[in-house]
Backbone as XML, in Angstrom:
<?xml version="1.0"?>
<chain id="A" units="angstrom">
  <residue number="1" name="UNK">
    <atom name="N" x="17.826" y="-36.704" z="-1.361"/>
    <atom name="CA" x="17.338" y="-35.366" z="-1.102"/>
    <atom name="C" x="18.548" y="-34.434" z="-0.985"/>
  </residue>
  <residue number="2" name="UNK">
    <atom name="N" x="18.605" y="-33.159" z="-1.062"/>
    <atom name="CA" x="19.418" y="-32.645" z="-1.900"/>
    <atom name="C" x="19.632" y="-31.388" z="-1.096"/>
  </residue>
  <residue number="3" name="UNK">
    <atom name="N" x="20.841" y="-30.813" z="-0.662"/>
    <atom name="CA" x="20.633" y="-29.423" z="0.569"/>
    <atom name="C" x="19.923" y="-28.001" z="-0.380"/>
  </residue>
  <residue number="4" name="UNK">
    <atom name="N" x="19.072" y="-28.511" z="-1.496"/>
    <atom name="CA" x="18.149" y="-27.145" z="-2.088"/>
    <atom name="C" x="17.292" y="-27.633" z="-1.628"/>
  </residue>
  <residue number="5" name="UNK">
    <atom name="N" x="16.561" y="-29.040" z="-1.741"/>
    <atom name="CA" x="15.415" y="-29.122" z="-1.500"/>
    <atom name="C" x="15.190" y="-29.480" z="0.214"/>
  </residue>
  <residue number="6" name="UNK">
    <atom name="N" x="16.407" y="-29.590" z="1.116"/>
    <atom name="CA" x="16.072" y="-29.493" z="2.349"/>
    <atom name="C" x="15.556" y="-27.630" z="2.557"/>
  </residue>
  <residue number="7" name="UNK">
    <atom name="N" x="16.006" y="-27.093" z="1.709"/>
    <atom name="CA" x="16.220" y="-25.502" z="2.318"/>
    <atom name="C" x="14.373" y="-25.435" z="1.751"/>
  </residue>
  <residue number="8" name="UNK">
    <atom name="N" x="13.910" y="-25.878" z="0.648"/>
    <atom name="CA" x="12.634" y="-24.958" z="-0.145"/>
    <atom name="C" x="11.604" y="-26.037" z="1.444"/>
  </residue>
  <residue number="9" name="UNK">
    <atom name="N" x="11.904" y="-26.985" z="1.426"/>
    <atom name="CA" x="11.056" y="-27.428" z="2.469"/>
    <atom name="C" x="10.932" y="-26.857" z="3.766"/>
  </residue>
  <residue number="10" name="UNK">
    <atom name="N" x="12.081" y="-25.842" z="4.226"/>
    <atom name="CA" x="12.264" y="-25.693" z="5.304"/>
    <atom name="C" x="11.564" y="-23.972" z="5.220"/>
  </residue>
  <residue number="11" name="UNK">
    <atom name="N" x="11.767" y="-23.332" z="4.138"/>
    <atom name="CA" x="11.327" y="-21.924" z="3.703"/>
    <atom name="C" x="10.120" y="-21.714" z="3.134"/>
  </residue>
  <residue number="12" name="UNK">
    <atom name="N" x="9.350" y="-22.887" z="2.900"/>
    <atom name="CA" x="7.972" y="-22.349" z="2.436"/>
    <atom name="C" x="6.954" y="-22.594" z="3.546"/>
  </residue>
  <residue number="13" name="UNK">
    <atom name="N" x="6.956" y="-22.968" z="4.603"/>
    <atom name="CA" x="6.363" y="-23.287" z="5.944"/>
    <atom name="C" x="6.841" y="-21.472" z="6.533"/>
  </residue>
  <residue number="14" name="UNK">
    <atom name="N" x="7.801" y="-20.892" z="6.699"/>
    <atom name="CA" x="8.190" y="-20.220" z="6.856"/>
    <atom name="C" x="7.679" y="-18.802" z="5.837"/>
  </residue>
  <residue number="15" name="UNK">
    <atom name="N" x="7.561" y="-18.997" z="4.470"/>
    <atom name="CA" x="6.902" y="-17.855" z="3.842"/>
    <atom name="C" x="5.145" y="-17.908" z="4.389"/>
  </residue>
  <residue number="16" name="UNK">
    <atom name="N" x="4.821" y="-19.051" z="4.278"/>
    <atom name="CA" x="3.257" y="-19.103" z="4.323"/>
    <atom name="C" x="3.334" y="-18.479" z="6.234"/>
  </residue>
  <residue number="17" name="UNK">
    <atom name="N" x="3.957" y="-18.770" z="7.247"/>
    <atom name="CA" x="3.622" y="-18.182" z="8.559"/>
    <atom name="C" x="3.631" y="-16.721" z="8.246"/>
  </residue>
  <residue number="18" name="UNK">
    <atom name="N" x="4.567" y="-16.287" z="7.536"/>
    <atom name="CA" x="4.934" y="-14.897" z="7.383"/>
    <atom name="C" x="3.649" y="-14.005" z="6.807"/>
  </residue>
  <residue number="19" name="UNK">
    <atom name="N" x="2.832" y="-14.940" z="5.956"/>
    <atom name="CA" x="1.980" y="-14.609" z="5.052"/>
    <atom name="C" x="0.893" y="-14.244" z="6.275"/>
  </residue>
  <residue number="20" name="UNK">
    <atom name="N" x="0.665" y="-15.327" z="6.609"/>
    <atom name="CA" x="-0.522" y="-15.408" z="7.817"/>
    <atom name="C" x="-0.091" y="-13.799" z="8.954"/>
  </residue>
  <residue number="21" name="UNK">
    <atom name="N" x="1.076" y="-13.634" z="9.155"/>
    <atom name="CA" x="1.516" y="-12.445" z="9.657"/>
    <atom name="C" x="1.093" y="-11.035" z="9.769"/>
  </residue>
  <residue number="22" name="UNK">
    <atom name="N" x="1.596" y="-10.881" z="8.339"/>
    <atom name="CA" x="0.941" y="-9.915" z="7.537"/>
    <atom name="C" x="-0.547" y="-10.026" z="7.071"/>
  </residue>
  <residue number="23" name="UNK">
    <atom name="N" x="-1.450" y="-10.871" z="7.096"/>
    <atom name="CA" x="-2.724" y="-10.398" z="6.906"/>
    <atom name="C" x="-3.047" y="-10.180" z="7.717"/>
  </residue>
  <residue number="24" name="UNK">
    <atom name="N" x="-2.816" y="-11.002" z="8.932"/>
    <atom name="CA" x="-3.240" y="-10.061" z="10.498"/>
    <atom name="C" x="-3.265" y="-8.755" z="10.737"/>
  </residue>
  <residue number="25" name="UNK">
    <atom name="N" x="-2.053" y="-7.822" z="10.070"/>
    <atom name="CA" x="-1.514" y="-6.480" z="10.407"/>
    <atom name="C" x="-2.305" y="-6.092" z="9.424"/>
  </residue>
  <residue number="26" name="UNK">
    <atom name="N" x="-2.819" y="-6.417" z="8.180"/>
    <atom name="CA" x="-3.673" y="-5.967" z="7.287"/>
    <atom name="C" x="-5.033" y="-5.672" z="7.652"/>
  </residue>
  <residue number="27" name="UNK">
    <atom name="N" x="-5.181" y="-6.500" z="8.572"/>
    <atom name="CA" x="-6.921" y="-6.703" z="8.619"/>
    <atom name="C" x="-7.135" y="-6.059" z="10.207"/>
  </residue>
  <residue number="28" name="UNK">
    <atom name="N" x="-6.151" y="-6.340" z="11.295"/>
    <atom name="CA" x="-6.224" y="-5.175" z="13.049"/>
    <atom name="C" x="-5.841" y="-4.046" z="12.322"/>
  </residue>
  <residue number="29" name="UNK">
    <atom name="N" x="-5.160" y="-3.608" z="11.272"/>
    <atom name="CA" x="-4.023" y="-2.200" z="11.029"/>
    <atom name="C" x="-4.718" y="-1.175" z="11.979"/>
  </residue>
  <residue number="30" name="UNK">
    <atom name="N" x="-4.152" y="-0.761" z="13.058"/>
    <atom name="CA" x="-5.247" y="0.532" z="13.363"/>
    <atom name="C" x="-5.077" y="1.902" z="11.947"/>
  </residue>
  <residue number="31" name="UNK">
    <atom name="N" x="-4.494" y="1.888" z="11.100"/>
    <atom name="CA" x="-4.083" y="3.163" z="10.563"/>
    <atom name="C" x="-4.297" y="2.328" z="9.386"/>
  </residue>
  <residue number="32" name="UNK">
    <atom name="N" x="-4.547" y="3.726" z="8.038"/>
    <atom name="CA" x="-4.272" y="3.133" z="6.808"/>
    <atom name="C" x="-2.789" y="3.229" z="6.188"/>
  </residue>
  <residue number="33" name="UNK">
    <atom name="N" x="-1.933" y="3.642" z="6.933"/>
    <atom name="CA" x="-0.308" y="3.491" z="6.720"/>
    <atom name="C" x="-0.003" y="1.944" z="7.232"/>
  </residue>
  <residue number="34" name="UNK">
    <atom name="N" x="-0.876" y="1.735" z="7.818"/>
    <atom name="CA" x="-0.168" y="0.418" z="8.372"/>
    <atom name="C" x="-0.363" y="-0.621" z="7.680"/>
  </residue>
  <residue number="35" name="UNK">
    <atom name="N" x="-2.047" y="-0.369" z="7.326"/>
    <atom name="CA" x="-2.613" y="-1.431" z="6.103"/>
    <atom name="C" x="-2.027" y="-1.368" z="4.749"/>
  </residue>
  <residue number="36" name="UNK">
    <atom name="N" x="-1.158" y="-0.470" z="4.218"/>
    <atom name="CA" x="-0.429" y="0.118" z="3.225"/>
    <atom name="C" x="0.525" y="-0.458" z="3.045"/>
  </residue>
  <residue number="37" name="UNK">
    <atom name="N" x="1.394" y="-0.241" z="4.769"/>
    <atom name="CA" x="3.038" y="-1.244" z="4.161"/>
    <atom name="C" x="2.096" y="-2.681" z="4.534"/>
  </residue>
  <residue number="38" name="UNK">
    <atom name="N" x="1.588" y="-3.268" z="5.424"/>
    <atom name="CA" x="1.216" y="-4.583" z="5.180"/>
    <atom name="C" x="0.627" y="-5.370" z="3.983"/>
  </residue>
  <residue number="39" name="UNK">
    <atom name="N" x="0.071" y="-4.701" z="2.894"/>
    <atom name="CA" x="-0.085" y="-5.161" z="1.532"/>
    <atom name="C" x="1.511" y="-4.861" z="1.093"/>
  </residue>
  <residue number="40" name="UNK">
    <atom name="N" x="2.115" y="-3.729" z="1.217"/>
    <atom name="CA" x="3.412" y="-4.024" z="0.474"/>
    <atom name="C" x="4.240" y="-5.151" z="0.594"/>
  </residue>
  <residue number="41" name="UNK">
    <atom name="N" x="4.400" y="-5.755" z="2.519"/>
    <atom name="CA" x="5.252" y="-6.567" z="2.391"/>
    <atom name="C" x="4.270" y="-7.979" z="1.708"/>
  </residue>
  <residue number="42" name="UNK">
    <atom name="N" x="3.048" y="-7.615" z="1.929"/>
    <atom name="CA" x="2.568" y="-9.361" z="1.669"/>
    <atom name="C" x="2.807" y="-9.338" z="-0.179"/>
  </residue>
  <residue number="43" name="UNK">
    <atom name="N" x="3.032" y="-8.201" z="-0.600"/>
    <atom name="CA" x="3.020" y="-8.841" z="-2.144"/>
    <atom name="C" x="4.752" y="-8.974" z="-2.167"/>
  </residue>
  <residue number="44" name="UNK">
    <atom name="N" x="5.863" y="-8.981" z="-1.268"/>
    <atom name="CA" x="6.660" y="-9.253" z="-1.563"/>
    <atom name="C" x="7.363" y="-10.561" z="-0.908"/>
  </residue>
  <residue number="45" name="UNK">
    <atom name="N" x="6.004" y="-10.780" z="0.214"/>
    <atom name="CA" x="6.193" y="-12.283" z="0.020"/>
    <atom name="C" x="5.643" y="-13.052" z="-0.733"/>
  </residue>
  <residue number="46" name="UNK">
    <atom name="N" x="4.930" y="-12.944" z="-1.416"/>
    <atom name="CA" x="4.267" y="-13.334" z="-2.591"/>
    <atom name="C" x="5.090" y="-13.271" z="-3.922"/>
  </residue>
  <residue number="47" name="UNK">
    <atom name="N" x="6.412" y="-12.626" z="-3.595"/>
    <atom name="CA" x="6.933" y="-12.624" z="-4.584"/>
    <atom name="C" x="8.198" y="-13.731" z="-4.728"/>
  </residue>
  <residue number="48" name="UNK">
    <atom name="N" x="8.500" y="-13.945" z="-2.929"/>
    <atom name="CA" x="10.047" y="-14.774" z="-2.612"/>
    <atom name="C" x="9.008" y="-15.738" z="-2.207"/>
  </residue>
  <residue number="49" name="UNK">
    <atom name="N" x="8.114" y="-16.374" z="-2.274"/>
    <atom name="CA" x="7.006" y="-17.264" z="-2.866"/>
    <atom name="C" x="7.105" y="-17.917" z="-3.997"/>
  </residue>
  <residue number="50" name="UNK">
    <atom name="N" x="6.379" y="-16.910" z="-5.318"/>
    <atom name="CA" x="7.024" y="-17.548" z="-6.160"/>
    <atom name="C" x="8.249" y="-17.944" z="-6.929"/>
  </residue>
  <residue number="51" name="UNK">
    <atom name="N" x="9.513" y="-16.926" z="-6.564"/>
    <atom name="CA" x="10.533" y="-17.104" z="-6.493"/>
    <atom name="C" x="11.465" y="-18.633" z="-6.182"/>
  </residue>
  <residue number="52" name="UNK">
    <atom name="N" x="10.413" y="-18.999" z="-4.821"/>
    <atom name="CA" x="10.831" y="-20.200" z="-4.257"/>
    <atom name="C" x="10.224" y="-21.434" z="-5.039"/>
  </residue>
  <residue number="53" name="UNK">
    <atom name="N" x="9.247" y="-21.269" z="-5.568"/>
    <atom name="CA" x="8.275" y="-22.163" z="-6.171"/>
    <atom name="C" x="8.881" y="-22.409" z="-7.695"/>
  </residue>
  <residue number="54" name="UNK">
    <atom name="N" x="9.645" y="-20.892" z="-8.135"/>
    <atom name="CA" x="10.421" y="-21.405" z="-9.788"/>
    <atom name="C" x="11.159" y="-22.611" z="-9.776"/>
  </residue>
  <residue number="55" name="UNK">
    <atom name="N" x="12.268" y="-22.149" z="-8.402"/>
    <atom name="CA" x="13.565" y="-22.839" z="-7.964"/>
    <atom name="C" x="12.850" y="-24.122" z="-8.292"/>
  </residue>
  <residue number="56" name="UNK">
    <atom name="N" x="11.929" y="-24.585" z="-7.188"/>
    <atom name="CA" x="11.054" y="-26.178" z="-6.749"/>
    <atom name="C" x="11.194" y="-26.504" z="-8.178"/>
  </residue>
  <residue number="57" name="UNK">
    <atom name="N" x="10.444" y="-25.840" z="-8.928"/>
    <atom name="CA" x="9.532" y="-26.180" z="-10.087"/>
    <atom name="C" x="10.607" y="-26.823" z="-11.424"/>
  </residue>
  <residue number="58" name="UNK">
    <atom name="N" x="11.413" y="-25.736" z="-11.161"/>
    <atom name="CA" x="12.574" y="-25.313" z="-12.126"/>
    <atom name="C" x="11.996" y="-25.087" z="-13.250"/>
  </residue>
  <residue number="59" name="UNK">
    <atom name="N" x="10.960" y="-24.042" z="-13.533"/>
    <atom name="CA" x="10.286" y="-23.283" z="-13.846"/>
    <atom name="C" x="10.619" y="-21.825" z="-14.409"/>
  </residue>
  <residue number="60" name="UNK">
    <atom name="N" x="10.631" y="-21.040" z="-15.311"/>
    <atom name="CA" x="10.854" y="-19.715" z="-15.257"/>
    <atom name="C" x="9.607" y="-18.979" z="-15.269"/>
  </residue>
  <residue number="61" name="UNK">
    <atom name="N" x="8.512" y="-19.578" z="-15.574"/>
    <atom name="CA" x="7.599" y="-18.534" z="-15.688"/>
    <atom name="C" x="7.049" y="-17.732" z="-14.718"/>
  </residue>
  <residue number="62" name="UNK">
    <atom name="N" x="7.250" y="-18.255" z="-13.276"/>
    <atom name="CA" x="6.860" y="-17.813" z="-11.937"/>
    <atom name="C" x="7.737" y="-16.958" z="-11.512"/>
  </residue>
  <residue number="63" name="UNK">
    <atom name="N" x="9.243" y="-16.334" z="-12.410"/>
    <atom name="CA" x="9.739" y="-15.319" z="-12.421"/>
    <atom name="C" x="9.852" y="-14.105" z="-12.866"/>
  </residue>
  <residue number="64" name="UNK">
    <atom name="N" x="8.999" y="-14.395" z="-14.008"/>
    <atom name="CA" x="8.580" y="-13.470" z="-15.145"/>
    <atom name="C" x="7.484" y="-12.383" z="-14.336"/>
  </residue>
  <residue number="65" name="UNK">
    <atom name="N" x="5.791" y="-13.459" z="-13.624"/>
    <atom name="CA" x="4.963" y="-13.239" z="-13.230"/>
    <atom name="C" x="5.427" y="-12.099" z="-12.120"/>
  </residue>
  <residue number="66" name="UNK">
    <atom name="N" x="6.367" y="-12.780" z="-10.705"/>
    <atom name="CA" x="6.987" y="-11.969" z="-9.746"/>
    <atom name="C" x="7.584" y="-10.745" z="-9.941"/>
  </residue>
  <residue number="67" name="UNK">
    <atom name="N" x="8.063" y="-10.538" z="-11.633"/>
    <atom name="CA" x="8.801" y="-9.255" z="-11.910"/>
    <atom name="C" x="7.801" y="-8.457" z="-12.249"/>
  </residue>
  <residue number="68" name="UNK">
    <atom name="N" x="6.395" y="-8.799" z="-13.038"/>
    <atom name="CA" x="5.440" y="-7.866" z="-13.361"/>
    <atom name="C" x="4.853" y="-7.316" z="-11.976"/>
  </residue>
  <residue number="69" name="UNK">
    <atom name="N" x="4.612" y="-8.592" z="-10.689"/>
    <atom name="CA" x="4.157" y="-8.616" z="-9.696"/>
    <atom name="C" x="5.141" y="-7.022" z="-9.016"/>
  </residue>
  <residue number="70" name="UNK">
    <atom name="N" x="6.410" y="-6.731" z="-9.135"/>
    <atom name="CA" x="7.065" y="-6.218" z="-8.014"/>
    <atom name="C" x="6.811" y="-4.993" z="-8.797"/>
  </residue>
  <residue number="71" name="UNK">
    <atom name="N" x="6.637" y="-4.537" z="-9.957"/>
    <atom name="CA" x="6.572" y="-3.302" z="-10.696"/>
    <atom name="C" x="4.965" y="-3.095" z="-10.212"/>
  </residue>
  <residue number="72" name="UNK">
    <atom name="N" x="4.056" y="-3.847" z="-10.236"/>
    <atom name="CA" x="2.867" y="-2.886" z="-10.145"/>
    <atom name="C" x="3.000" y="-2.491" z="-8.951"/>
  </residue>
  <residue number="73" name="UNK">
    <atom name="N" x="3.322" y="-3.833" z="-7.859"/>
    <atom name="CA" x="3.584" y="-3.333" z="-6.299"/>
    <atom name="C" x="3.869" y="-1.702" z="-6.010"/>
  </residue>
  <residue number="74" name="UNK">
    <atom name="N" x="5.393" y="-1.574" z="-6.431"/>
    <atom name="CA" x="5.943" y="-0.403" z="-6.502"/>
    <atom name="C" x="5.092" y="0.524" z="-6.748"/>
  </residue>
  <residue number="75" name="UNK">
    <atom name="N" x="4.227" y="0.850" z="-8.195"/>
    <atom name="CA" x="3.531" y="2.007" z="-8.657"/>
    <atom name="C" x="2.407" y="2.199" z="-7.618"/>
  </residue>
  <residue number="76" name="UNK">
    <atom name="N" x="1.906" y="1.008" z="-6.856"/>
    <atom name="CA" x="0.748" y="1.246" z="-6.115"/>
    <atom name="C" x="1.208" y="1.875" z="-4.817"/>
  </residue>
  <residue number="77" name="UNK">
    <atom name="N" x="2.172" y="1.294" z="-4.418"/>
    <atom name="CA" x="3.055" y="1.835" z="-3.144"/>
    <atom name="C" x="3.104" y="3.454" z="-3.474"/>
  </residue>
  <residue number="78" name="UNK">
    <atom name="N" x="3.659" y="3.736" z="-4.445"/>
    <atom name="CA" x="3.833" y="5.168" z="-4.497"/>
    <atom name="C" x="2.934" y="6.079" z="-4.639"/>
  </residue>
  <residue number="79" name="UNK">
    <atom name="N" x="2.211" y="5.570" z="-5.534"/>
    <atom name="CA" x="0.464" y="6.128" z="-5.513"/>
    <atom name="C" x="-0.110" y="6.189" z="-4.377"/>
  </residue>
  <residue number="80" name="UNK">
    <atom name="N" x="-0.358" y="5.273" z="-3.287"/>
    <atom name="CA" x="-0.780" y="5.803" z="-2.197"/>
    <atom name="C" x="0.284" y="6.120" z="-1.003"/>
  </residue>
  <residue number="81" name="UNK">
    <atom name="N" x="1.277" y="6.235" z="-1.251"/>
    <atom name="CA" x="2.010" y="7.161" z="-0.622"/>
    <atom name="C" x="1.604" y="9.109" z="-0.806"/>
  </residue>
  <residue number="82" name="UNK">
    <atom name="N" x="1.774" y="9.043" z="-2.312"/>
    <atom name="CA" x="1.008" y="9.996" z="-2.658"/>
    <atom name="C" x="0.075" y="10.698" z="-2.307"/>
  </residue>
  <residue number="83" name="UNK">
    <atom name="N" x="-1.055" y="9.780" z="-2.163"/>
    <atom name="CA" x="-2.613" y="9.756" z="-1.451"/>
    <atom name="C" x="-2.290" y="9.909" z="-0.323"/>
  </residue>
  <residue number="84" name="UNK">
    <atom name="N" x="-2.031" y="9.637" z="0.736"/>
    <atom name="CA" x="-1.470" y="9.703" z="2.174"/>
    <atom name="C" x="-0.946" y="11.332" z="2.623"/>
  </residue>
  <residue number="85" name="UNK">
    <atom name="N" x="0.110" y="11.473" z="1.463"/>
    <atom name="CA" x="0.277" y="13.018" z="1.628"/>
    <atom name="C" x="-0.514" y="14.054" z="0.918"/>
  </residue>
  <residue number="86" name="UNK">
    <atom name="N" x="-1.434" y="14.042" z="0.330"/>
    <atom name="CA" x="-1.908" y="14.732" z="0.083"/>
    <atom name="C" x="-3.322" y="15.089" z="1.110"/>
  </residue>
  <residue number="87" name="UNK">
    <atom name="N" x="-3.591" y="13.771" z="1.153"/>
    <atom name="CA" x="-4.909" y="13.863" z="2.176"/>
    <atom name="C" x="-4.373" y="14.468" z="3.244"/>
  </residue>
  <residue number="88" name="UNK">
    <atom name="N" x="-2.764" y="14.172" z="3.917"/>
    <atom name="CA" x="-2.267" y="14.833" z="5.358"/>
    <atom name="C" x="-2.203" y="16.448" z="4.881"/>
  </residue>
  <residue number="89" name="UNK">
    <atom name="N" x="-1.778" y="16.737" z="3.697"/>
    <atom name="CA" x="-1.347" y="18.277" z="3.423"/>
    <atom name="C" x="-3.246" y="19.721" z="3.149"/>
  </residue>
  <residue number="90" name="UNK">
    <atom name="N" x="-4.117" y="18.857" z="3.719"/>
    <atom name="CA" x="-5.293" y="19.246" z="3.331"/>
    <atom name="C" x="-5.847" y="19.464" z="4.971"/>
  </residue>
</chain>
């Protein structure tokens, strides 16, 4: 066993708590800013997820997926950032 695969064993117990984290803050959010960044960070653990899972795999395609994954992230992030201020500027 190998000090990569002590580390992916030791970090995916650790992404999945994180995961469980953030849906909590998703689903109490008192605010929809809160429910907002809590989908942001959960799709970017979803992203050092599959990130971690290429490494395991030694895989590229689960990097490809994560890069389409972090671009829509982004556009949606900003879009309802957007939405947020506009609804506040009304």
């Amino acid at each position: 066993m190998s000090f990569l695969d002590i580390c992916l064993y030791i970090s995916m117990p650790m992404i999945i708590l994180s995961v469980l984290m953030s849906l909590f803050r998703l689903i109490k959010g008192p605010d929809i800013a809160d429910r907002i960044v809590s989908l942001d960070v959960l799709t970017s653990i979803c992203i050092s997820f599959m990130a971690a899972y290429a490494i395991f795999t030694k895989a590229t395609m689960p990097l490809d997926v994560s890069l389409i994954l972090a671009l829509i992230s982004f556009l949606g992030t900003v879009s309802f950032a957007y939405y947020l201020e506009r609804r506040n500027l009304k």
